[in-house]
C-alpha positions, 0 to 999 in steps of 0.5 A: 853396354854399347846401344845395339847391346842395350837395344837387344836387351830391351827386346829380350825382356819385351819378348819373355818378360812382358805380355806385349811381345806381339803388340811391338813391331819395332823398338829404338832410341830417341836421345835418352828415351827409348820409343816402341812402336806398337802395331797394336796399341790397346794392349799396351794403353790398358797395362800401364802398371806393366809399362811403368814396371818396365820403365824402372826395369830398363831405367828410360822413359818409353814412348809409344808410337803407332806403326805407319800401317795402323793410322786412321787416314787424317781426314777421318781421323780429323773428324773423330778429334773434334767429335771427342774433344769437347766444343770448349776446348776451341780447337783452331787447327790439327796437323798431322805428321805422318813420319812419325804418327803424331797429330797436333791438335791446337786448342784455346784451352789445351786443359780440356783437350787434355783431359783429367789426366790424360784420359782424352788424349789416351781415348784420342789416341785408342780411337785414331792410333795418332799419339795426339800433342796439343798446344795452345792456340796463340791468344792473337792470330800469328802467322809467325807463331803459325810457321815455326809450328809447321817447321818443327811439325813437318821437320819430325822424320828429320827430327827422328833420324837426328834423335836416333844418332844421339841415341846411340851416342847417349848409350855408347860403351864408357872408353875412358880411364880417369876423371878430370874435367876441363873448362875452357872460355870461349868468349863472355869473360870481362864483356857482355857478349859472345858467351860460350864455354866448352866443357871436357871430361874424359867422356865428352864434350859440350858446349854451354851457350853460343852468343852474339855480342852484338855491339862489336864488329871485331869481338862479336862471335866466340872463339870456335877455331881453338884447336880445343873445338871440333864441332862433328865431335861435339856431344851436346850443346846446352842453352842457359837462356835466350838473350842473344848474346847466350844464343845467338851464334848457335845456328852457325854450329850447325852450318859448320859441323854440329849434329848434336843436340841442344837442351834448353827448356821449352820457353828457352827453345821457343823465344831462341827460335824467335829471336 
């Protein structure tokens, strides 16, 4: 089933099988996850046996955003997070994004923003319609730390547009007859250094790793002029770890044609940021 088919499926079980067909005012894909931008939110908050029952049905993980036109103004809506979150937490700063509706909340102990559960964030969100995230506040001031946060926070309508095309392109309709599998080295074999494989099926094309070998001007980059590479065709690139020989070239995918996405684990993207 191609991405539009699947979205309008989605919609048809929303509207005749679930009692939230009057609460959603939009529903699209963000990568593998599929986001519902509620116009009203307690509905959908006080049923999550239902929405968990339409996880499994439609086999992805949902996301709930607020519709634009419901948020609480941010300097309103500032005051009603630091009335709910208790003074212990430390909250040090709030940063709203108003593309996509969410508000970071940075605490010194985010557990207590959190709440057992979730049940803050969830009584956050019921009272200021923001999908509240916290994060926890660096132990030592940082203007580093303070600039990457801000970077990735402002950049989120860009970051939604970007995750809506990979969307589609996870959700595409299988063209291909056959399986096989190709690896092709691009730098790392026999050196420290420049590590990078592509990686081939019938399906797709990904890229593992992207390094730098930094103690050598004539072998320091991978090989991306094989005729194995075409960078805007490129499905996903996927980070091992964040040495910069792994990770170190993965910027210049993007400065010569990629637009796919990079999975790595949190700590990964964090210390490959810094570097």
């Amino acid at each position: 089933m191609a991405a539009d088919e699947l979205l309008q499926e989605i919609k048809r079980i929303m509207r005749e099988e679930t009692p939230f067909a009057g609460a959603i005012s939009d529903i699209d894909f963000e990568g593998p996850k599929v986001v519902l931008y509620c116009k009203k939110l307690d509905p959908l908050m006080e049923n999550g046996e239902v929405i968990k029952e339409l996880a499994r049905k439609i086999r992805k993980r949902i996301i709930l955003r607020p519709d634009p036109g419901i948020l609480t103004e941010p300097e309103e809506a500032e005051k009603d997070i630091r009335r709910l979150v208790p003074a212990e937490a430390g909250i040090t700063d709030v940063i709203f994004s108003q593309d996509v509706g969410e508000v970071t909340i940075e605490a010194q102990k985010p557990g207590i923003a959190i709440g057992k559960g979730g049940t803050l964030l969830r009584e956050i969100m019921r009272e200021i319609n923001w999908t509240p995230r916290v994060v926890r506040a660096p132990p030592i001031k940082s203007d580093i730390v303070r600039n990457i946060r801000l970077s990735m926070i402002q950049a989120g309508a860009k970051r939604r547009d970007i995750l809506r095309k990979i969307g589609r392109r996870i959700h595409r309709e299988p063209k291909a007859k056959g399986d096989w599998i190709r690896f092709t080295t691009l730098g790392g074999s026999r050196e420290v250094g420049r590590s990078s494989f592509l990686l081939q099926t019938p399906e797709s094309r990904v890229v593992i790793d992207c390094g730098v070998n930094v103690a050598s001007e004539n072998r320091a980059f991978p090989h991306l002029e094989v005729p194995e590479i075409r960078l805007p065709e490129l499905d996903a690139m996927i980070l091992s770890h964040a040495h910069l020989d792994h990770c170190g070239f993965i910027p210049y995918l993007f400065k010569y044609g990629f637009e796919g996405p990079v999975y790595c684990t949190p700590a990964t993207r964090d210390l490959a940021v810094l570097l």
